[in-house]
DONU-879484 format. One record per residue (C-alpha): residue number from 1; x, y, z. Coordinates in nm, 3 decimals, decimal comma. Layout:
REM residues N
+-----+---------+---------+---------+
| num |      px |      py |      pz |
+-----+---------+---------+---------+
| NUM |       X |       Y |       Z |
...
+-----+---------+---------+---------+
This chain:
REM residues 87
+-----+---------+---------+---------+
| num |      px |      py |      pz |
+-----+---------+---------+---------+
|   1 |  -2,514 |  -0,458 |   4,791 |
|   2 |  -2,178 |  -0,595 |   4,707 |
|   3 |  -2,321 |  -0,814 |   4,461 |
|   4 |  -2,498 |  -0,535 |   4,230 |
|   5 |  -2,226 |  -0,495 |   4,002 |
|   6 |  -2,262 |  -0,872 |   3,938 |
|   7 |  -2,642 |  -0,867 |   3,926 |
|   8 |  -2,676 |  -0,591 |   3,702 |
|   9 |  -2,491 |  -0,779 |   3,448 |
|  10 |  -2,731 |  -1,064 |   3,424 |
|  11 |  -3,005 |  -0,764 |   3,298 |
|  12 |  -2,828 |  -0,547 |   3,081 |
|  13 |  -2,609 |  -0,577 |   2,780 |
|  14 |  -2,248 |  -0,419 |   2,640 |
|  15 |  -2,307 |  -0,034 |   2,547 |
|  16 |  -2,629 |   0,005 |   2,846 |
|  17 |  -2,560 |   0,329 |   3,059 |
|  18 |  -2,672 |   0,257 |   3,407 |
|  19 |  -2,766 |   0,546 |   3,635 |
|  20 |  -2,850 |   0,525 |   4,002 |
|  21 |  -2,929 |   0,735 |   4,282 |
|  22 |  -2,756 |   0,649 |   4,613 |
|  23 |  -2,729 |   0,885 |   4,801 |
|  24 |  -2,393 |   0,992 |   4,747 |
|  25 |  -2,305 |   1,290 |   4,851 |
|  26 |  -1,914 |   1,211 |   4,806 |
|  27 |  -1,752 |   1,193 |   4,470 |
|  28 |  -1,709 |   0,810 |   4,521 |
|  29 |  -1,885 |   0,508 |   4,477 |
|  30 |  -1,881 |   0,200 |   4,724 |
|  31 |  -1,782 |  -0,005 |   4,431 |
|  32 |  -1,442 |   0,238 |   4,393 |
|  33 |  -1,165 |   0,072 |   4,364 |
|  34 |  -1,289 |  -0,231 |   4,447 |
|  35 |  -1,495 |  -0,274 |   4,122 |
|  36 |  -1,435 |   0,007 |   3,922 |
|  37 |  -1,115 |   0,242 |   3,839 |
|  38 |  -1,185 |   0,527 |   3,921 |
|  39 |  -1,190 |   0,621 |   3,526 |
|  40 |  -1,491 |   0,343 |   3,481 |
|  41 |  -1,757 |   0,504 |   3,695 |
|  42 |  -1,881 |   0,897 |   3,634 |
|  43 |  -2,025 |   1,070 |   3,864 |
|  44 |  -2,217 |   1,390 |   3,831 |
|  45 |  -2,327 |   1,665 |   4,045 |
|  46 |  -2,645 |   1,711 |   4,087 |
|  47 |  -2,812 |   1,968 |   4,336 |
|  48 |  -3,132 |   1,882 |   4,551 |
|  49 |  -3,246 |   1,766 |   4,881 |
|  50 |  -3,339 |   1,440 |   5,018 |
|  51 |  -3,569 |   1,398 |   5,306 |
|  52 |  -3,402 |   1,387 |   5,652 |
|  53 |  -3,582 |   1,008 |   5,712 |
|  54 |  -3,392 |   0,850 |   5,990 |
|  55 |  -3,647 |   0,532 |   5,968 |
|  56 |  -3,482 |   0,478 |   5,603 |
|  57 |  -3,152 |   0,525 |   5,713 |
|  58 |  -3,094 |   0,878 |   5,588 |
|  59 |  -2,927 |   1,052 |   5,892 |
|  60 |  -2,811 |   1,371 |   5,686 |
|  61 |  -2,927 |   1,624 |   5,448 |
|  62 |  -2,687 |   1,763 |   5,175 |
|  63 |  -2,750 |   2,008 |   4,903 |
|  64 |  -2,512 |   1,824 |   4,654 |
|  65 |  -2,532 |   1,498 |   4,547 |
|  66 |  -2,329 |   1,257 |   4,306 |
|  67 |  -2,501 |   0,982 |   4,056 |
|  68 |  -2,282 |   0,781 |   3,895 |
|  69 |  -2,288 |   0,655 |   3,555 |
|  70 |  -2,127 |   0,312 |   3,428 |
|  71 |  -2,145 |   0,202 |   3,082 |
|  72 |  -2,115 |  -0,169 |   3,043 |
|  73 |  -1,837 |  -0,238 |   2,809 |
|  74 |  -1,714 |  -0,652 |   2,692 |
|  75 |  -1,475 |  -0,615 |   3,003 |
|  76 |  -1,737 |  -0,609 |   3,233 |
|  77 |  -1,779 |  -0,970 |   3,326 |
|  78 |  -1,954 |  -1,186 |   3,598 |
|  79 |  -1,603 |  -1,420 |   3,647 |
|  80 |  -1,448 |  -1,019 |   3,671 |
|  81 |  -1,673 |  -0,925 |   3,947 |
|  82 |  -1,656 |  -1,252 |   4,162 |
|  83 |  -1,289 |  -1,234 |   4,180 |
|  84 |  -1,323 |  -0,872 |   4,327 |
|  85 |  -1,555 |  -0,993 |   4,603 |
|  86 |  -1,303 |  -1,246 |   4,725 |
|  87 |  -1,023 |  -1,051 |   4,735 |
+-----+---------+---------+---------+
């Protein structure tokens, strides 16, 4: 998972909007701070319910829900991303 930021680079070009549902239910990312500022990534509220599936790994239920949206500007870089994993 720590890599995504770096593998979604190798698919998509400056100016794509990538959205992605997570399972946040947190106004955060896991990639905050490491990746992003937290100006880089935003994340909206959305309302509905996941299923309470304990076999996938989704112990709780919420009724609010954050997906984040990160649009893939010329600073975005592989190199960028690399050094943030071995810091």
């Amino acid at each position: 998972m720590a890599l995504f930021p770096i593998d979604i680079l190798r698919y998509c070009k400056v100016g794509t909007i990538l959205t992605f549902f997570n399972h946040l239910w947190e106004p955060t990312t896991i990639w905050t701070p490491r990746f992003f500022d937290k100006d880089k990534i935003k994340l909206y509220e959305i309302d509905g319910k996941v299923p309470n599936d304990k076999q996938n790994g989704y112990i709780e239920e919420h009724d609010t829900y954050y997906l984040p949206e990160w649009i893939i500007t010329e600073d975005d870089t592989e190199q960028k991303y690399r050094e943030c994993i071995t810091r």
